[in-house]
N, C-alpha and C positions, 0 to 999 in steps of 0.2 A: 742274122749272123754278122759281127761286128768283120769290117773290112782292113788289112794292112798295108802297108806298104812296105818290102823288107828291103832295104838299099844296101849294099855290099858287091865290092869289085870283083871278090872271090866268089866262085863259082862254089865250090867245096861249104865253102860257109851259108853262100844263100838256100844250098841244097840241104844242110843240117837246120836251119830256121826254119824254112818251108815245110819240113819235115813236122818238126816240134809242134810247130803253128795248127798246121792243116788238121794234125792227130787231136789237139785241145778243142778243134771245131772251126777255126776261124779261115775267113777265105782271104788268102794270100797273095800278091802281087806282087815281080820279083820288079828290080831295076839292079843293073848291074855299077851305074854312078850317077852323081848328084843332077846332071844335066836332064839325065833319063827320066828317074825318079820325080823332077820339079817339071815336065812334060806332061807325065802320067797324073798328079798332083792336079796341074793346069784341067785337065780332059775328064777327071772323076773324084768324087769326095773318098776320102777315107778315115777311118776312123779314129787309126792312128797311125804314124808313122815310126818306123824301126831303123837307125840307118848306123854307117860306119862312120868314123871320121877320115880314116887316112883312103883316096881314094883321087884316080885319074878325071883330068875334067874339071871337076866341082865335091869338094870336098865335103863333108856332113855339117860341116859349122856353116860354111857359105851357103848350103843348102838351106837349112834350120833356118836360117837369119832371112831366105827367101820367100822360104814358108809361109813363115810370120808376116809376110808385107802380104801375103795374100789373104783377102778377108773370110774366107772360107776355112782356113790353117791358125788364125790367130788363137783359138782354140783347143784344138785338134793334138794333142798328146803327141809328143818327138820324145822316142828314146833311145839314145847311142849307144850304141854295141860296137863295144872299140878293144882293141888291147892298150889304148890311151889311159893312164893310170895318172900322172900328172896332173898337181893341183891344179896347176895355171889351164890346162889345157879343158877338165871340169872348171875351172871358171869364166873362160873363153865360150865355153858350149851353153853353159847356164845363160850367159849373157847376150847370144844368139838368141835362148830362147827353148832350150834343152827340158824338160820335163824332167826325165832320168837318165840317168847313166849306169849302165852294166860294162863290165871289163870282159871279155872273150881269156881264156875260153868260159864258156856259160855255162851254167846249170841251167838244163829244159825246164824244172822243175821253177826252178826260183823267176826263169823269165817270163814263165805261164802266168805265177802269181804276181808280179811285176807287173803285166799287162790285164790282167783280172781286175787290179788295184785302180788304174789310172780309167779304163774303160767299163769298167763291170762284167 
């Protein structure tokens, strides 16, 4: 069973991810910011990463861009789930080192196939 990481400040949003995730099979791990989530990261591999941008602490881009410097994550599929719709801000994230990018609110549907796509 492929592993996530779902990163998001909002509690309400981590608990609709969680949701979607766990129902499609996959075993989920919350972090509520980028500090947390690049802790948890440190302590255990996952398969993919799911995170916010806007967020107290440590944001999804500093995150991402963290990630990436760890040899373990230079791989490892990052996809932003943001209400961030701004070109610059996708091209900020790509350049961190972003895989994909989904806008909130989200279709379960299309994020299930989103992460099917990237992980199998």
């Amino acid at each position: 069973m492929a592993s996530i990481l779902a990163v998001d400040d909002s509690a309400s949003m981590r608990q609709m991810v969680v949701f979607t995730l766990r129902g499609a099979g996959y075993d989920v791990t919350e972090a509520a910011d980028g500090e947390q989530a690049l802790n948890l990261a440190k302590s255990r591999k996952f398969n993919l990463v799911l995170t916010d941008i806007n967020m107290p602490k440590m944001d999804g881009i500093e995150l991402t861009r963290r990630l990436r410097a760890l040899p373990a994550y230079k791989f490892v599929p990052i996809i932003t789930l943001t209400t961030e719709s701004a070109t610059d801000k996708k091209m900020e994230g790509k350049a961190a080192g972003a895989t994909g990018w989904i806008v909130k609110p989200f279709n379960p549907n299309q994020l299930i196939a989103t992460i099917k796509k990237v992980i199998g």
